[in-house]
DRENMISE-258470 format. One line per field, with one value per residue (C-alpha): z, y, x. Coordinates in Angstrom, 3 decimals, padded with zeros to 6 digits, always signed. Layout:
up <- c(Z,...)
north <- c(Y,...)
east <- c(X,...)
//
This chain:
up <- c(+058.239,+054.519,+052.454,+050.273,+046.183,+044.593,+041.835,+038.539,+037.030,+038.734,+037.295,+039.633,+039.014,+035.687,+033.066,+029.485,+027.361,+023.570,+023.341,+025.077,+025.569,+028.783,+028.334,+031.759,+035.033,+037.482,+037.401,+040.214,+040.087,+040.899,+040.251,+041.921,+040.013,+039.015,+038.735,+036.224,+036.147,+034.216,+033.153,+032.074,+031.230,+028.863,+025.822,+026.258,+029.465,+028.930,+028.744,+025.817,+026.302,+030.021,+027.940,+025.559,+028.216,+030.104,+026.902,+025.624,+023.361,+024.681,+026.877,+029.393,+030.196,+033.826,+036.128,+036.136,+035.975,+037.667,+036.429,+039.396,+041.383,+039.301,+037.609,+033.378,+030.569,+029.640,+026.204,+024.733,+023.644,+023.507,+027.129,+028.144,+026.376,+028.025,+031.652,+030.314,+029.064,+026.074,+024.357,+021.888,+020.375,+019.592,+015.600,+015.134,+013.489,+011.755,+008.387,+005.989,+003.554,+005.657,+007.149,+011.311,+011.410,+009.203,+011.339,+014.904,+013.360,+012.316,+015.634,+017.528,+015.536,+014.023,+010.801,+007.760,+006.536,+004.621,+006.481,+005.473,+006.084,+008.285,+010.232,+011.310,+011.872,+013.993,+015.649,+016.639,+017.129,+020.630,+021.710,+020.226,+021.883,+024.836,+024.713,+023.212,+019.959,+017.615,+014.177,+010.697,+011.024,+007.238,+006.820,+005.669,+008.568,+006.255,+005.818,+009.951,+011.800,+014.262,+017.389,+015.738,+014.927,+018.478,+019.898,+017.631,+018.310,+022.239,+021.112,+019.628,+022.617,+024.883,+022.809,+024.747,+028.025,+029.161,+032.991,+032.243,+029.418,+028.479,+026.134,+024.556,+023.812,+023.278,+022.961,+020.479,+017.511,+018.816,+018.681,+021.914,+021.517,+020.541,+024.379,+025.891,+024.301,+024.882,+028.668,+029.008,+027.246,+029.952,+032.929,+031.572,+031.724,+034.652,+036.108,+034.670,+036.466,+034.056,+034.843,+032.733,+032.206,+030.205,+028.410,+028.493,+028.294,+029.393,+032.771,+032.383,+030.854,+033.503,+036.505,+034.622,+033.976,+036.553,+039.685,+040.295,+038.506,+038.145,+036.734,+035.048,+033.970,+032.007,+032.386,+036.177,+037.973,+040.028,+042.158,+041.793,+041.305,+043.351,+044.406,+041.694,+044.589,+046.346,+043.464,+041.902,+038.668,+039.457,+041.722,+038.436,+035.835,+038.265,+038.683,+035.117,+034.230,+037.499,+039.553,+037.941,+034.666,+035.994,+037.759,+034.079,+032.186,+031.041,+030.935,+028.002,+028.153,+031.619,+029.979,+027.477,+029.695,+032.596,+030.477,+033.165,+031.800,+028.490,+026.055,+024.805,+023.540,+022.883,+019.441,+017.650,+018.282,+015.471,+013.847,+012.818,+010.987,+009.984,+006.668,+002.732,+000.052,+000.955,+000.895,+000.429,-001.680,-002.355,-003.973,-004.872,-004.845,-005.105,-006.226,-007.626,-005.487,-004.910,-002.343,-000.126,+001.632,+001.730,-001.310,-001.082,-001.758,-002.761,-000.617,+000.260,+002.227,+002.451,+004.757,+004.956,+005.715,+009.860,+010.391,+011.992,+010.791,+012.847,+011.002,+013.011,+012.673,+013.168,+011.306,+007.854,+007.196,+004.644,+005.951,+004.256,+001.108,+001.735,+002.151,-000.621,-002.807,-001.731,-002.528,-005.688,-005.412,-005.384,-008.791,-008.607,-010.211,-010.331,-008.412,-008.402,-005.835,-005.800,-003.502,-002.818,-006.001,-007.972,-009.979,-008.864,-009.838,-012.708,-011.100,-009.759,-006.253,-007.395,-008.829,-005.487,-003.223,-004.977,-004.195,-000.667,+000.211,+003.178,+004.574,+007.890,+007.118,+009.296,+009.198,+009.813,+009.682,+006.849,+005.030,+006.655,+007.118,+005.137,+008.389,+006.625,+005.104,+006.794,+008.938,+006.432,+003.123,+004.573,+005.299,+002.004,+000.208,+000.373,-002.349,-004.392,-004.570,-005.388,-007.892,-011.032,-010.759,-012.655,-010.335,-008.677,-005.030,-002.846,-000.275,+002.111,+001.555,+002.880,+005.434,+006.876,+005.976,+007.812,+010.799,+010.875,+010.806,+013.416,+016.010,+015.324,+015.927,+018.900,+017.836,+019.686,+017.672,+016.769,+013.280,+010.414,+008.542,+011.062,+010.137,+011.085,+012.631,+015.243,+016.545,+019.075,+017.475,+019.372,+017.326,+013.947,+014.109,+014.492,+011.686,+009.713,+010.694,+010.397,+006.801,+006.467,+008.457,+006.396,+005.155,+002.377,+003.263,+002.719,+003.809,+006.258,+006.367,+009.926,+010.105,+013.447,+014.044,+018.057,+017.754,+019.916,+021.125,+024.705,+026.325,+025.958,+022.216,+021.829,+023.459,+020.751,+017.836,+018.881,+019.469,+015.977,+014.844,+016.506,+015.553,+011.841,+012.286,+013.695,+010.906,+008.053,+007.612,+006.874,+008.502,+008.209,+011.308,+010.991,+014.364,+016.120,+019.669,+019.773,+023.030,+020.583,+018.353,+020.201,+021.911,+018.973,+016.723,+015.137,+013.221,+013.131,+009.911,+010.351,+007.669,+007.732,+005.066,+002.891,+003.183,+004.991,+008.107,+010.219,+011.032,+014.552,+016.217,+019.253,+022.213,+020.893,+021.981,+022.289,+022.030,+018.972,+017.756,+018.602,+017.172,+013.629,+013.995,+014.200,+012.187,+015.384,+014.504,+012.609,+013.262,+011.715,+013.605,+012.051)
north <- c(+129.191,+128.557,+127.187,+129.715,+129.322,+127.286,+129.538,+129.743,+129.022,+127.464,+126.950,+124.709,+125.205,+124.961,+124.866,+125.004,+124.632,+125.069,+123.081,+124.977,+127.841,+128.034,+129.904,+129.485,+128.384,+126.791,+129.384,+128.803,+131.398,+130.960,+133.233,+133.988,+133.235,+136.322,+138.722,+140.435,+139.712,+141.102,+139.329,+141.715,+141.163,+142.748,+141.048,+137.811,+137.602,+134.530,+135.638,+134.301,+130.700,+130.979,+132.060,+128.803,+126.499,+126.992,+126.916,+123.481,+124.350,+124.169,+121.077,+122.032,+120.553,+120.180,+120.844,+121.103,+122.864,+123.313,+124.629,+124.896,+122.677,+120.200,+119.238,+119.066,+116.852,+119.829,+120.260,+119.388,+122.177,+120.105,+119.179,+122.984,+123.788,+121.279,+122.680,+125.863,+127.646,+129.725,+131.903,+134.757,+135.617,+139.040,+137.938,+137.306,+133.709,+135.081,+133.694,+136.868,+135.423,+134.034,+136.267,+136.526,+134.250,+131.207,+132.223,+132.091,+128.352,+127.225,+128.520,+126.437,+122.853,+123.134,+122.030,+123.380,+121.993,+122.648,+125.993,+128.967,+132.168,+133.220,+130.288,+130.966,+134.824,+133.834,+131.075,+133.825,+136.770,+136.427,+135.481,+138.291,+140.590,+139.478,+140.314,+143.870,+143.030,+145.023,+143.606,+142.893,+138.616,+138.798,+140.689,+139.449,+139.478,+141.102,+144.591,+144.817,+147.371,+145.726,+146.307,+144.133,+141.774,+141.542,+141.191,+138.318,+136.348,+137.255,+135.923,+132.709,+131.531,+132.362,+130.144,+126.711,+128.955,+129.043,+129.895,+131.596,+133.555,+134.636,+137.644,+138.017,+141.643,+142.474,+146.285,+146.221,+146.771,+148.833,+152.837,+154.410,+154.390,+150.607,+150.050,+151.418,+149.371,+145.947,+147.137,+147.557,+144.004,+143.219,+144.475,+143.015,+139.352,+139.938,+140.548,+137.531,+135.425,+134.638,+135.256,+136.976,+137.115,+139.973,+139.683,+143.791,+145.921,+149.095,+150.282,+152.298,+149.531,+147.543,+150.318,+150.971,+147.504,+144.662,+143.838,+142.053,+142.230,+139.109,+140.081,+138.037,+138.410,+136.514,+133.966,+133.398,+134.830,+138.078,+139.093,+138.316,+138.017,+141.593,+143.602,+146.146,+149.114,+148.110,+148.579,+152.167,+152.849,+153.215,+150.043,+147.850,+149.833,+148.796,+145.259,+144.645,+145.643,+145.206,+147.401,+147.482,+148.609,+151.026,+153.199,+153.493,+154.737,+158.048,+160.297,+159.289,+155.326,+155.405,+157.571,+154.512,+151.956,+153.267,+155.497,+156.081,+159.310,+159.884,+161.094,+164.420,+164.621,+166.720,+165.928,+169.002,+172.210,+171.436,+174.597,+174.783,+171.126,+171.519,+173.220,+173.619,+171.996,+168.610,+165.099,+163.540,+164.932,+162.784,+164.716,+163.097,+159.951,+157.190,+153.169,+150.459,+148.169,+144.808,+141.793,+143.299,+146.350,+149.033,+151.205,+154.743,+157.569,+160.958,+161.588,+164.027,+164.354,+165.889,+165.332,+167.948,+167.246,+167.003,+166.221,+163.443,+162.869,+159.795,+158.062,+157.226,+154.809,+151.595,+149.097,+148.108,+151.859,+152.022,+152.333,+149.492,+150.390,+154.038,+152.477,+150.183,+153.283,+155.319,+152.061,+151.453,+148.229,+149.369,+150.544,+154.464,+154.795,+158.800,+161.258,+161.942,+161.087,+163.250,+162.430,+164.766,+166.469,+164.048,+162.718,+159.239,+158.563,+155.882,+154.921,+151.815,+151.072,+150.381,+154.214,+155.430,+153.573,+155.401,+158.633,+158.115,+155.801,+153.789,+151.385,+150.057,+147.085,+145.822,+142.262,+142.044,+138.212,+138.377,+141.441,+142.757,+139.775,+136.545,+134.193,+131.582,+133.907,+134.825,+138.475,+139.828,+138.671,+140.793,+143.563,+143.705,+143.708,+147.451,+147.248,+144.915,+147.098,+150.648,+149.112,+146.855,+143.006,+142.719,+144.536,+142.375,+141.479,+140.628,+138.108,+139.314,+142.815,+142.856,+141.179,+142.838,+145.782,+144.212,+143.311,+147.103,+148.417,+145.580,+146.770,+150.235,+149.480,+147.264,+144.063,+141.289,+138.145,+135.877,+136.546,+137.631,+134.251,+133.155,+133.189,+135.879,+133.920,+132.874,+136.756,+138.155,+140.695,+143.552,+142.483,+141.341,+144.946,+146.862,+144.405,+146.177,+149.901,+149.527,+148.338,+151.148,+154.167,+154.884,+158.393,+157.933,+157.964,+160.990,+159.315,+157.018,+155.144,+153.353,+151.092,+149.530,+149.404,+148.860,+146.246,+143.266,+145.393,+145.582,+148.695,+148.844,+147.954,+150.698,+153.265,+152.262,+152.225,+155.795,+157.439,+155.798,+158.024,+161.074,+160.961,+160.699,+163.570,+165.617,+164.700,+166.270,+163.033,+163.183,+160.248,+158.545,+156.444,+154.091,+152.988,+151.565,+152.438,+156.574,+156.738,+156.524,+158.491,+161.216,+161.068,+161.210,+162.777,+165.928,+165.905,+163.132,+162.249,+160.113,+157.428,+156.070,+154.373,+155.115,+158.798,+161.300,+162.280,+164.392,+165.992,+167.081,+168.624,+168.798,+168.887,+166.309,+165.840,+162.041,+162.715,+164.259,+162.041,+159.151,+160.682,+160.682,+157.506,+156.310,+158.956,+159.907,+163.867,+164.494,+167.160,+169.097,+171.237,+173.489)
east <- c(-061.523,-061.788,-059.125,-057.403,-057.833,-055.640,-053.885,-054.968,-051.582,-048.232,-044.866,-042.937,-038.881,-039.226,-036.415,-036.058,-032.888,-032.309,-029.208,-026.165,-028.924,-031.154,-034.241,-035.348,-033.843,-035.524,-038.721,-041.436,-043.964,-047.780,-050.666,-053.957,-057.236,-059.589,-057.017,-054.540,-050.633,-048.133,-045.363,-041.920,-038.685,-035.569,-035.361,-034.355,-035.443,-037.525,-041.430,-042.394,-040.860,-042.727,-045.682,-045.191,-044.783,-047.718,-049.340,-047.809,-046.331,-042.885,-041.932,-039.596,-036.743,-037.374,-040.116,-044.259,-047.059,-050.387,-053.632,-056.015,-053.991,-054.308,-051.062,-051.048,-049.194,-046.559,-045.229,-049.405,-051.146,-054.435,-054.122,-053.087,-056.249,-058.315,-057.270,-057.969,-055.147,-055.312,-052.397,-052.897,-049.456,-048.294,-048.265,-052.311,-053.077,-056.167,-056.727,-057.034,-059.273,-061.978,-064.747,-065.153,-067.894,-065.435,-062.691,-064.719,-066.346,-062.546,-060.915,-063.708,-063.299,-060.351,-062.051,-064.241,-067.439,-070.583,-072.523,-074.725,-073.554,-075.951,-076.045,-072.785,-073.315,-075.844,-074.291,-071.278,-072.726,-074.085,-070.365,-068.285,-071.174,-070.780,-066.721,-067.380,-066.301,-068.437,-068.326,-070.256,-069.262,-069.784,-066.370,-063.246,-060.153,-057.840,-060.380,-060.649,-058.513,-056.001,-057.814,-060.562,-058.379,-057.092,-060.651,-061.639,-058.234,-059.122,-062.629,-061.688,-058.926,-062.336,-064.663,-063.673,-064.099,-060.897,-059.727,-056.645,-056.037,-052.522,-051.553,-047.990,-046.859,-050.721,-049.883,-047.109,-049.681,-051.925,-052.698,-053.133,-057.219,-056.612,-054.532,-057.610,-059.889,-057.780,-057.107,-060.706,-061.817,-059.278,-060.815,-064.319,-062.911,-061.550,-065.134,-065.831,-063.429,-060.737,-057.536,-055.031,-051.639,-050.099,-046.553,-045.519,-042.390,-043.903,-043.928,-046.751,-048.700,-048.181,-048.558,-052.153,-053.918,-051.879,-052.922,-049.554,-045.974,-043.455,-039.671,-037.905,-034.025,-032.142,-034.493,-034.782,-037.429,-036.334,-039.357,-043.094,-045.601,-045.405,-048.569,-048.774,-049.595,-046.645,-044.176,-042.766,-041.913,-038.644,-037.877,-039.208,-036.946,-033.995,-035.638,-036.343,-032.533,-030.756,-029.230,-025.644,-027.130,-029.604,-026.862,-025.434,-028.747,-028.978,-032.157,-033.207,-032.674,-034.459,-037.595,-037.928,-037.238,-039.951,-042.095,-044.711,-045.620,-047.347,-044.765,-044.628,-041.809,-038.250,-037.499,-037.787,-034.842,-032.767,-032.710,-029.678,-029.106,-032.523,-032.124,-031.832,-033.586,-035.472,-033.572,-037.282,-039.739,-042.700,-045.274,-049.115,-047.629,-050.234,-049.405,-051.164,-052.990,-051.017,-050.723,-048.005,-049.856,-051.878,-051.476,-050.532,-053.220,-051.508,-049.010,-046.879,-043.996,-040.599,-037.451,-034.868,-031.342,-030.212,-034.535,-035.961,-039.475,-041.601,-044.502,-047.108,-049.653,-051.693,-049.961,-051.139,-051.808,-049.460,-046.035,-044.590,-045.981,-044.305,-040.858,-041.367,-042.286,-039.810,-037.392,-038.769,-040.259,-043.842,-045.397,-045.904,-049.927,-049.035,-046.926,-042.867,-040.145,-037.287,-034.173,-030.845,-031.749,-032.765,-035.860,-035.952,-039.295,-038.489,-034.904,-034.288,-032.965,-029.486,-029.517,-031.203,-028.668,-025.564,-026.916,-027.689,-031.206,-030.575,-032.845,-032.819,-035.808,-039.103,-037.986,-034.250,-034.510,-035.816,-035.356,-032.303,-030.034,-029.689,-029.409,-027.351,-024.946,-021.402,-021.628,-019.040,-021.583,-024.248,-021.899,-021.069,-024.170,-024.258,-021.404,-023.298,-026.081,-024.365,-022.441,-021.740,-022.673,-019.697,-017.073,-014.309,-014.797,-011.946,-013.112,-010.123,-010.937,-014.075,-013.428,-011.049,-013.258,-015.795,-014.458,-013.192,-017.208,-018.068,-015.704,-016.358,-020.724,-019.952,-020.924,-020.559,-019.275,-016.539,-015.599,-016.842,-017.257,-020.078,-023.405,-026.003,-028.671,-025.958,-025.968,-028.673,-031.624,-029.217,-025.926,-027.871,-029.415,-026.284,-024.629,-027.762,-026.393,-023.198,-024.007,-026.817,-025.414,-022.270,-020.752,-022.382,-026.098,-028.496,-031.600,-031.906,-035.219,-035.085,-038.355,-039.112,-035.700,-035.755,-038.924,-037.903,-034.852,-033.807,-032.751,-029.167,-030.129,-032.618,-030.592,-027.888,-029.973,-031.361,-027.706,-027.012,-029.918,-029.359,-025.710,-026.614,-028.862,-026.658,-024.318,-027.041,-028.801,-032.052,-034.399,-037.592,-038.234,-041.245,-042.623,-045.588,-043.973,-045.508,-042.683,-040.291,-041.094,-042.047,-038.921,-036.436,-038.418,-038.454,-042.025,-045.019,-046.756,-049.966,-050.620,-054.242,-055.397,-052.481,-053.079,-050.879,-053.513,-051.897,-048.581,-047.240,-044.569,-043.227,-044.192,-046.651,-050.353,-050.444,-054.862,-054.240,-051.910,-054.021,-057.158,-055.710,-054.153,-057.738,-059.654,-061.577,-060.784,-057.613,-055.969,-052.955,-050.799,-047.670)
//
């Protein structure tokens, strides 16, 4: 009788602490070459630091790990590559300025040097064929569409042939045509021998492309790696959250958290809050070209008051350029934005904020949240911004103020002179709605606000939403994740290219939605 293969990858009761925080706790997990695991986990839950380690580039604080039974230096990312371990991270590494062919020589050596451009198309061309990646190598990174982008980064981590290949959140970016694509690239290596590992956080995903499924919570390993035709939907919700939580999930925080159906959606049959004269009224509204995104292309759009509208798209379609417009902090090259009434076209965002524009940001590290500022500073730059520079601000005020809006949005924290990066992405983003979601607010503009969110944290943010709603609110929620916005949504708008490409309403045609996220037939529905 033959000896069984030794696996591909083994973590042996390994450990990692940050400080007072453990990441993970004594996680031993092994799996079998050839084949395709899924990794999943609640945010927090500890897959990306097992992804890093058995990358190198995160030493653990205690135990090993084995790449074809042979054990590797941890905490190197040159030796992790050697053994043949390569990690593609959910944020690409692409440089935008070079072309694919510089990019595929640079990934290779690590180095520049003195080539002709058709040496190096040549010299890559037969490599990125052979993966499926179909590509001019003469273009620039920065013009490709995201699912190109994924399939040269999937290229380059391939170039030193590596034995196990492991994806983080691979899915987060992409438009539903662009899942298909990656899942079949997937299935192609897979025929090739390489093993992957995929980092996911849908249940469907996973129940679609894995041959097994390892759970981790709260960064110990749970069950796995499981025999994906052994395991129901609904026995890896409860796994992934535990049992104790599960029994406490309602319809529509079970829907996101298993989603093994393809969303249609329930949004729309809000009739009644619905109605009168548009919050949001963008009309033929086109901006300059500039460094930070996409530029808008005359477009139109309009939001009435109690409506949810989703904007769809593959990201860098011109969704942050549409918040930044609608903001005013990108330059308007013709059209007019009118909000609650107003002509806001020329107005700055101080003017915009005192009659109602809320934002809820994409980065709320970094555009959300100073990090190094006390909880009740942040709170309070709402007041800053609605009023005069020059008005008196009563440190005790606020605070006690804050502390009031804290309590009242759940957040979980000492007081209110500790800093923000100290809070989880759950608490910093309801610091951001309880600053955002006031009495006040006519428009809410809610941009990937549940990204990196785990369910109790997503359910949370989307009550927050529907509550506003119901309230006469009118909301723009940007998101990548078409679940959730078919879910809470009301309408879809599809942005491609900077252009409005589509609008949908419920129940929603996730085909047709995905076709005009990707131009293969747009099509527009009343």
């Amino acid at each position: 009788m033959s000896n069984p293969p030794k696996p591909a990858l083994e973590c042996r009761d390994v450990t990692v602490k940050f400080g007072d925080v453990t990441a993970l706790s004594d996680v031993a997990v092994s799996f079998a070459p050839g084949q395709i695991h899924a990794v999943v986990g609640q945010n927090g839950a500890g897959k990306t630091t097992f992804a890093r380690v058995a990358a190198g580039l995160v030493q653990p604080t205690a135990g090993a790990v084995d790449v074809m039974g042979e054990e590797i230096r941890t905490g190197h990312v040159n030796q992790s590559r050697a053994a043949g371990v390569e990690l593609v991270h959910q944020s690409f590494a692409l440089p935008p300025s070079f072309t694919v062919a510089e990019t595929m020589e640079f990934g290779a050596t690590g180095k520049g040097g003195v080539y002709s451009r058709r040496g190096l198309s040549e010299k890559w061309r037969s490599h990125l064929a052979s993966l499926d990646v179909q590509v001019d190598l003469n273009t620039r990174i920065r013009d490709l569409p995201i699912e190109t982008q994924q399939g040269i980064e999937i290229a380059r981590a391939l170039v030193m042939d590596a034995r196990v290949l492991i994806l983080d959140e691979p899915t987060a970016v992409l438009s539903p045509t662009g899942i298909d694509m990656l899942f079949a690239r997937v299935r192609r290596l897979k025929e090739r021998g390489v093993t992957v590992i995929l980092i996911l956080h849908k249940i469907r995903e996973v129940l679609g492309i894995a041959d097994t499924v390892t759970v981790l919570r709260g960064g110990r390993k749970v069950e796995g790696p499981l025999p994906i035709a052994e395991v129901s939907a609904e026995r890896l919700a409860n796994l992934i959250v535990g049992d104790a939580i599960a029994k406490t999930l309602d319809r529509h925080e079970r829907d996101a958290l298993v989603g093994t159906k393809s969303p249609v959606g329930e949004g729309a049959g809000h009739p009644e809050t619905a109605h009168g004269p548009s919050v949001l009224s963008m009309k033929s509204v086109s901006t300059r070209p500039d460094s930070e995104g996409t530029a808008l292309d005359g477009v139109d759009l309009d939001i009435r008051p109690g409506e949810i509208v989703g904007i769809a798209g593959v990201e860098g379609n011109g969704q942050k350029t549409l918040v930044r417009a609608i903001s005013a902090l990108a330059d308007l090259a013709s059209g007019s934005i009118r909000l609650a009434g107003h002509d806001v076209t020329g107005e700055p965002l101080g003017a915009r904020r005192a009659i109602g524009l809320r934002i809820i940001p994409f980065e709320r590290n970094v555009e959300g949240l100073s990090l190094t500022s006390s909880l009740w500073q942040n709170w309070s730059a709402r007041e800053l911004l609605q009023g005069s520079l020059l008005r008196v601000i009563r440190p005790a005020t606020v605070r006690e103020a804050c502390d009031r809006s804290l309590r009242e949005w759940s957040v979980h924290y000492h007081n209110s002179a500790q800093k923000a990066g100290s809070l989880s992405g759950g608490n910093a983003q309801k610091v951001i709605l309880a600053r955002e979601v006031d009495r006040g607010a006519r428009l809410i503009i809610a941009a990937q606000p549940t990204r990196g969110l785990d369910i109790g944290a997503t359910a949370f943010v989307w009550q927050a939403l529907r509550q506003a709603r119901d309230r006469g609110v009118a909301i723009l929620l940007i998101s990548s994740d078409l679940d959730e916005l078919f879910d809470i949504s009301d309408r879809v708008v599809v942005m491609l290219s900077g252009r409005v490409n589509g609008e949908f309403r419920a129940p929603f045609d996730i085909a047709s939605v995905g076709a005009a996220m990707t131009d293969a037939a747009a099509r527009k529905s009343a």
